[in-house]
C-alpha positions as CSV (number, residue, x, y, z in Angstrom):
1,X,91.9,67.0,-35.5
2,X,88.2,67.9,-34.3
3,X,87.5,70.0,-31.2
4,X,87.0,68.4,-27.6
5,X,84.0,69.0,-25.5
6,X,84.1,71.7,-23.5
7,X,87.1,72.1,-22.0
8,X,85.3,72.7,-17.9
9,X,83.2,69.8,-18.7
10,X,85.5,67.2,-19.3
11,X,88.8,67.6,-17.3
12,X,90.2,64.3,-16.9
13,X,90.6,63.4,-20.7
14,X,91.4,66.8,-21.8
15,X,94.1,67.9,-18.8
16,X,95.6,64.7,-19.1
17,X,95.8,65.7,-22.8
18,X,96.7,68.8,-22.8
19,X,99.7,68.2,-20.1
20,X,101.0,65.7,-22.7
21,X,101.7,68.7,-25.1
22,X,102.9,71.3,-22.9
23,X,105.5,68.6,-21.7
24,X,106.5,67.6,-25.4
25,X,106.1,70.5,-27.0
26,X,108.9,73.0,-25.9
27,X,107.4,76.3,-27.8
28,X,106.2,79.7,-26.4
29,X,102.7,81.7,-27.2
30,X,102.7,84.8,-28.8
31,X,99.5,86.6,-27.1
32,X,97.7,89.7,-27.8
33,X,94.5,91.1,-26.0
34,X,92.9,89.7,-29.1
35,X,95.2,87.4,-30.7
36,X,97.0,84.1,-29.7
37,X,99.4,81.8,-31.3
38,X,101.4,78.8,-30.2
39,X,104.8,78.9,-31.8
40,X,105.9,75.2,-31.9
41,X,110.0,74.8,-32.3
42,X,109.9,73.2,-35.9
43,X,107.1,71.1,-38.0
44,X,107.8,67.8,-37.0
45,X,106.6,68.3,-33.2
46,X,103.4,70.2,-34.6
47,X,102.6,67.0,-36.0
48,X,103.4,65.0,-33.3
49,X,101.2,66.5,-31.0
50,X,98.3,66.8,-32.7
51,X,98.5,63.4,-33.5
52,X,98.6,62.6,-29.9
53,X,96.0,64.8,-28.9
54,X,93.8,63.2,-31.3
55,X,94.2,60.0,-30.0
56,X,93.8,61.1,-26.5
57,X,90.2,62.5,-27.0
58,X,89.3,60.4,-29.8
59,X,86.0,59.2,-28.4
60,X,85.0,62.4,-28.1
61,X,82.9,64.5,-29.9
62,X,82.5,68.3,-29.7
63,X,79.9,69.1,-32.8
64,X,76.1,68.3,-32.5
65,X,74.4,66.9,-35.1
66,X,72.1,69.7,-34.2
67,X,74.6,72.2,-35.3
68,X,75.4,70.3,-38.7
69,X,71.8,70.2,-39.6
70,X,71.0,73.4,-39.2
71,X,73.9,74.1,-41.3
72,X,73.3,71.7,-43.9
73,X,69.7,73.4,-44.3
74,X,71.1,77.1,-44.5
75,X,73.8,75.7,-47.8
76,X,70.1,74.0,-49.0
77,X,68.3,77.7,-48.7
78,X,71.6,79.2,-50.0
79,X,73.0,76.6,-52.8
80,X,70.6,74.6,-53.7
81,X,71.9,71.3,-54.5
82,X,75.4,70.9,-53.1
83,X,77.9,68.4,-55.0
84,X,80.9,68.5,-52.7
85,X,81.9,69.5,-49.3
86,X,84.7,69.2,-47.1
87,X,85.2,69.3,-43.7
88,X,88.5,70.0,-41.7
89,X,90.0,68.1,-39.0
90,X,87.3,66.1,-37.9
91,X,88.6,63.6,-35.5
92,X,86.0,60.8,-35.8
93,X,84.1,61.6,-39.5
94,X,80.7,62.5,-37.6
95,X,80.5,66.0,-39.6
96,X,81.0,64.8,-42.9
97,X,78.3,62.2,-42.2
98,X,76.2,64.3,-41.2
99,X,76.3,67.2,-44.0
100,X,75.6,64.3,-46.0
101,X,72.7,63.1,-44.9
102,X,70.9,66.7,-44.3
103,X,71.9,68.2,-47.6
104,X,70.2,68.4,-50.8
105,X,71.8,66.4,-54.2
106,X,73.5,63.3,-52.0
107,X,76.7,65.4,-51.9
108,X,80.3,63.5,-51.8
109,X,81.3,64.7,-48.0
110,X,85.0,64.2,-46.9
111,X,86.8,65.0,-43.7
112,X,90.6,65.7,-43.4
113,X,92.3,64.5,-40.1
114,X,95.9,65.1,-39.9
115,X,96.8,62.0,-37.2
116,X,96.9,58.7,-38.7
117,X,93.6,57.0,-37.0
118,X,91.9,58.8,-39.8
119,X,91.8,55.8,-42.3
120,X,89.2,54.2,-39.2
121,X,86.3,56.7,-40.3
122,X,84.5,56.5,-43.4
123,X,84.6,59.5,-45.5
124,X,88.0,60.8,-44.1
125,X,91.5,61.7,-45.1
126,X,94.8,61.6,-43.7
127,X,95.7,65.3,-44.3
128,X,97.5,68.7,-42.6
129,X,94.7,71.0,-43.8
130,X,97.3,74.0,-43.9
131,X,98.0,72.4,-47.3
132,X,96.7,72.7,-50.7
133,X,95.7,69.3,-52.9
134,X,95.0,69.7,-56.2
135,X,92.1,67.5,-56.6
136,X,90.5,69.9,-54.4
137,X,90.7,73.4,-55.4
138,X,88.1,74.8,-57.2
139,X,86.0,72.4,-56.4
140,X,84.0,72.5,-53.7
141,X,80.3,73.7,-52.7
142,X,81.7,74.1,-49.1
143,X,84.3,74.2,-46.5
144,X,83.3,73.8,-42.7
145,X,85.3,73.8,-39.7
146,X,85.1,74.4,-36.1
147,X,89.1,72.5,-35.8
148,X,90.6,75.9,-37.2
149,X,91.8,76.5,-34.0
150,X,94.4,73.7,-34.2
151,X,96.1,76.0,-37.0
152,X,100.1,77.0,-36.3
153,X,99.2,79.2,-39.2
154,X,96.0,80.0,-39.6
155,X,96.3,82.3,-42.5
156,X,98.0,79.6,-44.5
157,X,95.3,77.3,-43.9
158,X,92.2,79.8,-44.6
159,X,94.1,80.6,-47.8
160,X,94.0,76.6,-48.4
161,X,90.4,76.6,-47.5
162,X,89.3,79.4,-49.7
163,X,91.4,78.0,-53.2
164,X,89.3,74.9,-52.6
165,X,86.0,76.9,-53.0
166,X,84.4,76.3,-56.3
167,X,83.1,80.0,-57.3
168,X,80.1,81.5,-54.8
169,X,81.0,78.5,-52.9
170,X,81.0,78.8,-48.9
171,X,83.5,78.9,-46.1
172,X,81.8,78.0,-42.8
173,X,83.5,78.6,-39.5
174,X,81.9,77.7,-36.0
175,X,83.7,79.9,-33.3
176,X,82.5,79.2,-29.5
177,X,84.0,79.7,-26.3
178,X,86.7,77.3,-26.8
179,X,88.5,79.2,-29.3
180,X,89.6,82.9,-27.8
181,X,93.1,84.0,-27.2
182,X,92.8,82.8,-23.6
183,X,92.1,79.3,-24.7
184,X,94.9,78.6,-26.7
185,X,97.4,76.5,-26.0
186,X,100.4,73.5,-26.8
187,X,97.4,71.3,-27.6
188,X,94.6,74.4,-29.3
189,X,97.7,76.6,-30.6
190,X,95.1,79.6,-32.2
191,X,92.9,81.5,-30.5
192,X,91.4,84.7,-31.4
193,X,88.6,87.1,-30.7
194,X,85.7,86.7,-32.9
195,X,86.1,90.4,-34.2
196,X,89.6,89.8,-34.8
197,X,88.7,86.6,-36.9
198,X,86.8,88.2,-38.9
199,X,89.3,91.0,-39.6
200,X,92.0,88.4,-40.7
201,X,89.7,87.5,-43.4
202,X,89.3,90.5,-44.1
203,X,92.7,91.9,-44.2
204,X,93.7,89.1,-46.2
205,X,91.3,87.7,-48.6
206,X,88.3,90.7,-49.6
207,X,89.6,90.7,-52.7
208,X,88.4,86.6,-52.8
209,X,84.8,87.1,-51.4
210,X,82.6,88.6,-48.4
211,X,80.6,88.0,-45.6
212,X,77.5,87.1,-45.5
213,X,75.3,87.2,-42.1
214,X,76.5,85.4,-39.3
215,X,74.6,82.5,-38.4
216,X,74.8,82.5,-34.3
217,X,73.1,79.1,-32.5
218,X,73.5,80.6,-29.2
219,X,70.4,81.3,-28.2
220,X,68.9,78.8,-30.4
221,X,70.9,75.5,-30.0
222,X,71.7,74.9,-26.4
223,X,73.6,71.9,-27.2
224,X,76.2,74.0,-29.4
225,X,76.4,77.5,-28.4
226,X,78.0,79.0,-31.7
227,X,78.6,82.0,-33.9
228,X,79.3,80.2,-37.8
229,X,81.2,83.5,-39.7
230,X,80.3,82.9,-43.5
231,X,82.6,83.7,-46.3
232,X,81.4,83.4,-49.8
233,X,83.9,82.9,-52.3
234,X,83.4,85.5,-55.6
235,X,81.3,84.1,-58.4
């Protein structure tokens, strides 16, 4: 999947995009004052759409390498040596790439991507990252995404997410300005408030882990302007 660039700063490729979906979609939102969700009308046009939306945008790329390193060196301060990572919906493979070249212990890296260009990126999967693999779970030293907003059930997917932390391993998820309830849409279906993110986690898995501080890049990393909300799995 992997996020666009900011939605004001590149209009042509991403209304073009996006008017794609709302055309072929056919759902409705369900919107709160914190809380959005795209209902799509069944599985199979989900699927479709992020598919095309992936290919419409998929020279883009929203995540600096900026961001990734300094997230590669907080999992060095925090883990040590990392053995395995994953990264969800990732468009173009440039995270998993980069995680492994900042982090300690040459980790194995891999990116999910749900459309089928994903077999053109090293390092990358064709899989819906709602869904749990078994070679996975348990298993790994970290989960990032900043694609979580391409969720039709984000609950389902975090719960994915967090089974496929080994234990004490971390869930790392950017949230910017890109991602709140007024955001969302046929193409972004999930957007929340970043309180209210936080509260789904909690609300749904404290009894699996905490938070640990926020890392926020907004006054530090012009390039990505970013809150990361940090879930550690139980040890």
């Amino acid at each position: 999947m992997g996020r666009d660039t900011d939605k004001a700063t590149q209009p042509g490729v991403f209304k073009r995009a996006l008017a794609a979906a709302e055309a072929a979609a056919g759902g409705e939102m369900e919107r709160s004052e914190d809380f959005a969700l795209y209902k799509y009308p069944d599985y199979e046009t989900y699927r479709a759409i992020q598919t095309d939306g992936n290919k419409a945008k998929l020279k883009r790329q929203f995540v600096k390498e900026s961001h990734i390193e300094t997230l590669a060196k907080f999992l060095n301060d925090t883990l040590g040596v990392t053995g395995f990572g994953l990264c969800h919906g990732t468009r173009r493979g440039a995270e998993q790439a980069w995680f492994a070249r900042y982090l300690s212990g040459a980790p194995e890296v891999i990116g999910t991507e749900i459309s089928d260009t994903a077999d053109q990126f090293p390092k990358t999967v064709q899989w819906d990252f709602h869904e749990t693999r078994d070679d996975w779970v348990g298993r790994a030293d970290f989960v990032y995404s900043n694609s979580w907003d391409h969720a039709f059930d984000p609950v389902r997917a975090f719960a994915a997410w967090i089974g496929q932390l080994r234990p004490g391993g971390l869930l790392l998820l950017d949230y910017t300005r890109g991602q709140t309830p007024d955001a969302s849409n046929a193409l972004d279906p999930f957007g929340v408030s970043f309180e209210r993110l936080q509260e789904m986690l909690v609300t749904n898995f404290a009894a699996e882990g905490s938070f640990m501080p926020v890392i926020d890049t907004r006054k530090t990393n012009p390039d990505y302007r970013a809150r990361v909300v940090v879930f550690r799995k139980n040890g």
